[in-house]
C-alpha positions as CSV (number, residue, x, y, z in Angstrom):
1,X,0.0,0.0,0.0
2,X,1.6,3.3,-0.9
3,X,2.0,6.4,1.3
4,X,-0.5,7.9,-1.2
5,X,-3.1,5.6,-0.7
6,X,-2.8,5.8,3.1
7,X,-2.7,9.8,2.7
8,X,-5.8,9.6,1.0
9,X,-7.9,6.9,3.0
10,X,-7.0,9.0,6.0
11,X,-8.8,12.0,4.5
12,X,-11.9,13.2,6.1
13,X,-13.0,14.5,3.1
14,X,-11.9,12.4,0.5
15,X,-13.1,9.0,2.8
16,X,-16.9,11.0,2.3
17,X,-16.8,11.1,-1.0
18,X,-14.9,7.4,-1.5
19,X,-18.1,6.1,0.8
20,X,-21.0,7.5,-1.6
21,X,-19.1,6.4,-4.7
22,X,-18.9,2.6,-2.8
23,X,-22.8,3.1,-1.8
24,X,-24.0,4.4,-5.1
25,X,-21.7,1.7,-7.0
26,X,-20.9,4.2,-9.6
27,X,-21.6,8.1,-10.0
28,X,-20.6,11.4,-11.5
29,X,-18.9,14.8,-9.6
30,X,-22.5,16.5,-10.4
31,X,-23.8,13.7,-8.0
32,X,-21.5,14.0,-5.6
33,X,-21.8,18.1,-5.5
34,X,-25.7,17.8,-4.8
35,X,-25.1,15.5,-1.8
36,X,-21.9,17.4,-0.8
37,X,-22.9,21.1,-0.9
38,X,-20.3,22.1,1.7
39,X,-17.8,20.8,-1.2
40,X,-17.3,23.6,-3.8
41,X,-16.7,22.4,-7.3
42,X,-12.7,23.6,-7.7
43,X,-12.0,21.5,-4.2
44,X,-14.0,18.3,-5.5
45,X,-12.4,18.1,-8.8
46,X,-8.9,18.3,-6.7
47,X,-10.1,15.0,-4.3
48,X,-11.1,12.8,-7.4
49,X,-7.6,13.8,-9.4
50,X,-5.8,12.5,-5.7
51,X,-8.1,9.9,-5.6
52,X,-8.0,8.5,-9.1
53,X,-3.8,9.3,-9.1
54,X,-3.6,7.0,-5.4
55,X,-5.8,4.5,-7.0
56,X,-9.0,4.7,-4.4
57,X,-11.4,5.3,-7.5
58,X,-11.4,4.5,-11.3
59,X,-13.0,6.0,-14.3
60,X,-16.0,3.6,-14.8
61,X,-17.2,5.8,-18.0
62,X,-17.7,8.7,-19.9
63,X,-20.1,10.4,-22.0
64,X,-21.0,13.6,-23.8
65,X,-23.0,15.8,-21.8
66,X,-23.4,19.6,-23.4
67,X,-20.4,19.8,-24.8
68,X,-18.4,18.6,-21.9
69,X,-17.6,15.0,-21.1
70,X,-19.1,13.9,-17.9
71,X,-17.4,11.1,-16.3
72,X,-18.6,8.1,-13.5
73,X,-16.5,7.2,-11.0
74,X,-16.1,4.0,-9.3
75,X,-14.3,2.3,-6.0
76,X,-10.8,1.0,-7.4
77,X,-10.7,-3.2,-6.2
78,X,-7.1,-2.2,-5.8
79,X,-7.8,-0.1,-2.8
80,X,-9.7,-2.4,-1.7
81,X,-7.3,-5.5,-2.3
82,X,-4.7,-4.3,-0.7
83,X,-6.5,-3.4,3.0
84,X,-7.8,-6.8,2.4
85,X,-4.1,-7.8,2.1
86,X,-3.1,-6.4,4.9
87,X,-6.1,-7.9,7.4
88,X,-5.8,-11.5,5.6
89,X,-2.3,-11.7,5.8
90,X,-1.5,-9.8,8.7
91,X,0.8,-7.6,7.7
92,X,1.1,-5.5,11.4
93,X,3.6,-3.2,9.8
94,X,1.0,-2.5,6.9
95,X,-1.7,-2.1,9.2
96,X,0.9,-0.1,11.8
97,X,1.5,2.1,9.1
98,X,-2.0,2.5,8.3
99,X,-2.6,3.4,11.7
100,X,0.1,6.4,12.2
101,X,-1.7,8.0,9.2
102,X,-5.0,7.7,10.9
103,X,-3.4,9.1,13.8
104,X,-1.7,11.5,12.5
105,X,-4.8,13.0,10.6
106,X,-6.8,13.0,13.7
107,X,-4.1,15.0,15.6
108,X,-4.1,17.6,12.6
109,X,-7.3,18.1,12.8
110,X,-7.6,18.5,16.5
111,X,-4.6,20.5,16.6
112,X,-6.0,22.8,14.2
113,X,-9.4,22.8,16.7
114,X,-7.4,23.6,19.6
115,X,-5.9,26.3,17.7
116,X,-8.9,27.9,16.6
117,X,-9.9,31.7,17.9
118,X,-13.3,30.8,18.8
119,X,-12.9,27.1,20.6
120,X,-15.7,26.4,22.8
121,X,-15.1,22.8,24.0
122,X,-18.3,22.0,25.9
123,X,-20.7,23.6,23.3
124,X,-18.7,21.9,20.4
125,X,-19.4,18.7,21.8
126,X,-15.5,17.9,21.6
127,X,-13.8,15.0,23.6
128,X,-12.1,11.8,23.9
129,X,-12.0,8.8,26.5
130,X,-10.9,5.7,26.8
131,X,-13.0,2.8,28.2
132,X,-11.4,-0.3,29.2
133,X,-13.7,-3.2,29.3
134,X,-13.6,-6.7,29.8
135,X,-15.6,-8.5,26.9
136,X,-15.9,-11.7,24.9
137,X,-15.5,-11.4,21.4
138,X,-18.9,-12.0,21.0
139,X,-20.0,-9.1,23.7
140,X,-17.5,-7.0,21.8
141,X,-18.9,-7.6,18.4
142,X,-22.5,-6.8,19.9
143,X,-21.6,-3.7,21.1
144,X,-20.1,-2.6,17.9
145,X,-23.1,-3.6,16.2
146,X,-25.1,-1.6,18.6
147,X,-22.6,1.5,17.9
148,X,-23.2,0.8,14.5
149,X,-27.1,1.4,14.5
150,X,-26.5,4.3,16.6
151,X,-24.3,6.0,14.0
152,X,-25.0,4.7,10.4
153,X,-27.6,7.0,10.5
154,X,-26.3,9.9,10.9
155,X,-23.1,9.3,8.2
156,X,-26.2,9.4,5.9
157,X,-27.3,12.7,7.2
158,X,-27.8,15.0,4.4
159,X,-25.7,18.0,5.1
160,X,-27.3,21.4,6.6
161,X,-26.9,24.7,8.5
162,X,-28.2,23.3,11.6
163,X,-25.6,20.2,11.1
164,X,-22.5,20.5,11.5
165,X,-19.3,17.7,10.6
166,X,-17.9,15.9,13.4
167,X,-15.6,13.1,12.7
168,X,-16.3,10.3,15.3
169,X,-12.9,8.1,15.4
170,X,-13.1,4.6,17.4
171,X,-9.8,2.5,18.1
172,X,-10.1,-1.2,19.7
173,X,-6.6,-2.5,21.0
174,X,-6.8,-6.0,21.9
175,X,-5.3,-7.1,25.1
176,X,-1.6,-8.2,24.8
177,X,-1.2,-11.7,24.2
């Protein structure tokens, strides 16, 4: 998996847009501007080119629209193969690496948070815990299931002035062995 890849998958914005194109299967940048109006046109046209050039999506087709060529993007299997890869085969310095970048995109983006003039942590809703827990693997996967209904619907959220983008991260480290 390339540093590009990673980069991109690690994306806030660019990991919004890869998740329609997977739901819808296969759809166009005038799609994805109606259900992303907080994405102007200049900055979506710059997340598929980094996209396509990391290999997350493909070209699935084009065709004459008004005098312009309207293309239909799709989810690359590459992309896809290779996280696969990594979870089949184990690969922990694939999936370490995969990790930092996740990290380190979260701590940009909280950095830049914390940084902000107008930083109002209770009324922002802002935080971060951690829970230890005993579980079975079984309680584990029900309560990630449960976590799951909870927030699925609001990824699907259609964007507005009264709703704002939070980016709700989970990590599960597995006791040591």
């Amino acid at each position: 998996m390339t540093n590009k890849l990673i980069d991109n998958i690690t994306n806030p914005t660019r990991i919004r847009l890869l998740l329609e194109i997977h739901a819808s299967e296969q759809t166009t940048a005038k799609k994805l501007l109606e259900k992303f109006p907080d994405i102007s046109q200049p900055t979506l046209y710059r997340h598929l080119k980094a996209m396509l050039d990391a290999g997350m999506i493909k070209v699935a087709g084009e065709k004459q629209v008004r005098g312009i060529i309207e293309k239909s993007y799709t989810v690359s299997m590459d992309m896809v193969a290779d996280i696969e890869r990594i979870i089949e085969t184990n690969d922990g310095a694939g999936y370490f690496q995969l990790f930092t970048q996740y990290i380190m995109k979260i701590m940009t983006e909280f950095k830049s948070y914390c940084g902000s003039e107008n930083i109002d942590i209770a009324s922002d809703c802002s935080g971060f815990s951690t829970a230890p827990i005993y579980a079975t693997k079984e309680e584990l996967v029900e309560a990630l299931q449960k976590i799951s209904e909870i927030i699925v619907p609001l990824v699907t959220n259609e964007p507005s002035p009264e709703r704002k983008l939070f980016n709700f991260c989970t990590i599960i480290i597995p006791p040591k062995k």
